[in-house]
C-alpha positions in Angstrom: 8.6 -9.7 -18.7 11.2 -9.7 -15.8 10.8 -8.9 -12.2 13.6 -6.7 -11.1 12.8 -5.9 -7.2 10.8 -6.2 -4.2 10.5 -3.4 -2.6 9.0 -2.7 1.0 7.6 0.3 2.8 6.9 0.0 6.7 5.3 2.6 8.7 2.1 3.2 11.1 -1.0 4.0 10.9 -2.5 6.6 13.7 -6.4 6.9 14.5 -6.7 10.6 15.1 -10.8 9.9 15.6 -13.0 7.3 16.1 -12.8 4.7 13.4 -15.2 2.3 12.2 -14.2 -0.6 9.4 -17.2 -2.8 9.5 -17.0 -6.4 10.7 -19.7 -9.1 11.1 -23.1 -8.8 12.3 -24.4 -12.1 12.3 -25.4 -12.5 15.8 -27.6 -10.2 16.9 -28.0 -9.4 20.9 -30.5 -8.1 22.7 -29.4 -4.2 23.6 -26.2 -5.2 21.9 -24.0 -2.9 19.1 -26.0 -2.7 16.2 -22.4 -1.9 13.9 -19.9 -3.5 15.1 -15.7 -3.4 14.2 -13.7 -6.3 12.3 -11.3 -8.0 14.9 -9.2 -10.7 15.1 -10.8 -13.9 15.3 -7.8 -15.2 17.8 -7.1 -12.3 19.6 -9.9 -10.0 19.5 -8.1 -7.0 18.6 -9.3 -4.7 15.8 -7.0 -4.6 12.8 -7.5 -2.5 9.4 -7.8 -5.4 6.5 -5.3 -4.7 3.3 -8.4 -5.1 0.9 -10.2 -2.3 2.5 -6.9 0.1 3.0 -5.8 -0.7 -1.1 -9.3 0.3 -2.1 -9.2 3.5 -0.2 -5.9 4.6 -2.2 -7.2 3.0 -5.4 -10.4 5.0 -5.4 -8.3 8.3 -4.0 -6.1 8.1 -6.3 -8.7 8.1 -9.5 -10.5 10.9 -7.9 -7.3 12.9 -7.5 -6.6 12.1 -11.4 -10.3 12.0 -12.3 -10.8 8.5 -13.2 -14.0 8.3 -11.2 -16.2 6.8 -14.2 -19.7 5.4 -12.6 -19.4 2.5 -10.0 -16.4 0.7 -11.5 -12.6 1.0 -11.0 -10.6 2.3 -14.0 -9.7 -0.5 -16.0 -8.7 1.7 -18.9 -4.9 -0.1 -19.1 -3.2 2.6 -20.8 0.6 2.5 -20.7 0.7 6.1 -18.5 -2.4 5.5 -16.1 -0.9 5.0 -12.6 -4.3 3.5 -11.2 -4.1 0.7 -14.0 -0.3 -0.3 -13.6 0.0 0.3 -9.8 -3.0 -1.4 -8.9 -4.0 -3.8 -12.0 -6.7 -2.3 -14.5 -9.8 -4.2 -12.6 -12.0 -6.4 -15.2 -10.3 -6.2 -18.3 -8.6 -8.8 -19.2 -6.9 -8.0 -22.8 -3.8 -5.9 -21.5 -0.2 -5.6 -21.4 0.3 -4.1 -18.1 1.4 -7.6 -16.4 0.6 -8.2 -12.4 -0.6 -5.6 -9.9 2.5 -4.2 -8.5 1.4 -3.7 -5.3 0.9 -5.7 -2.3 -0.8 -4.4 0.6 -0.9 -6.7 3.9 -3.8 -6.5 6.8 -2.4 -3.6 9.2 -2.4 -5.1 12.7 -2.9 -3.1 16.0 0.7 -2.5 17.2 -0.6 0.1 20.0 0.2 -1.3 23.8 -3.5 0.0 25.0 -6.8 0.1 22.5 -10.2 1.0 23.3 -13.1 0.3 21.6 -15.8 3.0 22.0 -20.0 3.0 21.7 -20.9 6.2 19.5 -25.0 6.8 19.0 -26.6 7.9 16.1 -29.9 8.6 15.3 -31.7 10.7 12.0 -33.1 14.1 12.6 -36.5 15.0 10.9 -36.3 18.1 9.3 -39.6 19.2 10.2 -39.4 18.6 13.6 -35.9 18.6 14.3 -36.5 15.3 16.6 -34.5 12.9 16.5 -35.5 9.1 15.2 -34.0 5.6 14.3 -31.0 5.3 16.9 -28.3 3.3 16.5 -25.3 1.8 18.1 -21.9 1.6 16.0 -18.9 0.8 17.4 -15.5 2.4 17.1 -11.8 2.2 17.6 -10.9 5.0 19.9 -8.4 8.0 18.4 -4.7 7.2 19.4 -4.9 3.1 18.7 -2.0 2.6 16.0 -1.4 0.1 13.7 1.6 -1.5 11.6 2.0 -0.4 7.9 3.2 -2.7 5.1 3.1 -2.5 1.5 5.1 -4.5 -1.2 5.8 -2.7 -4.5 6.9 -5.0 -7.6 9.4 -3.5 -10.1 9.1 -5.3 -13.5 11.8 -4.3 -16.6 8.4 -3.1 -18.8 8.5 -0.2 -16.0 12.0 1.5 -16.6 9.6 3.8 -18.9 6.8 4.7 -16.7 6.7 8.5 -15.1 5.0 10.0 -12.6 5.5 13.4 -10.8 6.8 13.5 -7.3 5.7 16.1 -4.4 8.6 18.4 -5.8 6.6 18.4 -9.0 9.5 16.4 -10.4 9.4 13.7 -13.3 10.8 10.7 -11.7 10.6 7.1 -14.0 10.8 3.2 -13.3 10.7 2.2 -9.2 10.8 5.8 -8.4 7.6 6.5 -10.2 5.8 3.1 -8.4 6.6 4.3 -5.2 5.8 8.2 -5.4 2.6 6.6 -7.1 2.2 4.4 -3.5 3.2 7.6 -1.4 0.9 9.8 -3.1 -2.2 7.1 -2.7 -0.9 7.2 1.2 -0.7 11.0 1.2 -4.3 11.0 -0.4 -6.2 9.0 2.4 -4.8 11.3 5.1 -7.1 14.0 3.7 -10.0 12.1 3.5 -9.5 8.7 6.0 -10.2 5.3 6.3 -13.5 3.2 7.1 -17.3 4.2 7.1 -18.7 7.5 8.1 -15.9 9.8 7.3 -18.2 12.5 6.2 -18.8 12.7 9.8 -15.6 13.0 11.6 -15.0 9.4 11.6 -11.7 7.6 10.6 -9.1 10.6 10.4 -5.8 9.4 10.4 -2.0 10.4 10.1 0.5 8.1 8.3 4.3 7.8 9.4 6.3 5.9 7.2 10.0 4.6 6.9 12.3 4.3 3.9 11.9 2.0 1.7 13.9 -1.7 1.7 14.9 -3.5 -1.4 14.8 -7.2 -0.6 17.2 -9.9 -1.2 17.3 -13.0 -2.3 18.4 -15.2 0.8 19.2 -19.4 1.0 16.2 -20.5 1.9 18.1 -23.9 3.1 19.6 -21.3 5.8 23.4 -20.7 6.4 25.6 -23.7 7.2 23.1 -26.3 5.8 24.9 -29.2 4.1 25.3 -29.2 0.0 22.8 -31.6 -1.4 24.2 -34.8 -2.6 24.1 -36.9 -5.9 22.9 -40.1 -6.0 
């Protein structure tokens, strides 16, 4: 097994409603928010994590292709399932797949101006209508945006592997990881990111740019003096 490129796609992620990616709770306040938003521990600012944004387009994606087999991720590791060589095939551990090919980093808030909004809740009895059990979650306004990054991996076992692109084309090897990557993307635009999207929480809309192969580069940077023998 050989890795043949890096590839990188860049792009931004737009709240177009309230959106609420759970963060810690450990201190509790007097009349304080009951749910409150992962932040930045040095800055403050909210950010969506990379764990929670490749689950979202790992569990998508298995719906879409109707994978969805009781709590667990698809770990069937067949040569053609996209979930399994795209995102690794979960527990098992006997396969021939090699690594998870992709690589997706925490998206940081890249909007100038953020607000961070208060929304009620509460459970209405059916009986009476009334409403019981308030609560207090907090939210990331609609209009924060945040940077998009994703690393695909192109190994030589994937010259073979296929997948149909939004033209309802066959495309094979890198093509087929990134249409696989584009499709996840395209995927949790129609449903959204976070808790409480049932609801009208966490609607988004994706932008993203072409993407870069990398390069290998001197890592002793340009000009630096040949090493000597001794």
């Amino acid at each position: 097994m050989k890795k043949l490129n890096h590839y990188v796609i860049r792009g931004e992620i737009e709240l177009l409603s309230g959106t609420r990616i759970g963060g810690s709770d450990d201190v509790l306040q007097i009349g304080g928010t009951d749910l409150t938003c992962i932040k930045d521990p040095t800055t403050g600012k909210p950010y969506i994590p990379g764990s929670s944004l490749k689950g979202k387009m790992r569990s998508s994606l298995e719906k879409h292709l109707g994978k969805v087999n009781g709590r667990e991720p698809c770990g069937c590791a067949k040569v053609d399932c996209p979930v399994c060589r795209v995102f690794g095939p979960h527990k098992n551990t006997n396969h021939t797949l090699g690594p998870t090919r992709i690589i997706v980093r925490d998206a940081p808030l890249i909007s100038g101006e953020f607000a961070i909004e208060n929304k009620t809740e509460s459970v209405n009895r059916r009986d009476t209508g009334a409403a019981e059990h308030p609560r207090t979650v907090e939210r990331v306004a609609a209009g924060a945006k945040f940077a998009l990054e994703i690393g695909v991996q192109e190994f030589d076992m994937d010259r073979d592997f296929a997948y149909t692109n939004h033209k309802e084309e066959k495309v094979t090897g890198h093509d087929a990881l990134l249409e696989v990557v584009c499709h996840c993307l395209d995927l949790v635009e129609d449903t959204g990111v976070g808790a409480g999207t049932g609801k009208g929480y966490g609607k988004v809309k994706i932008e993203i740019q072409p993407e870069t192969k990398t390069t290998r580069r001197n890592r002793r940077g340009a000009g630096a003096p040949a090493a000597t023998a001794r």
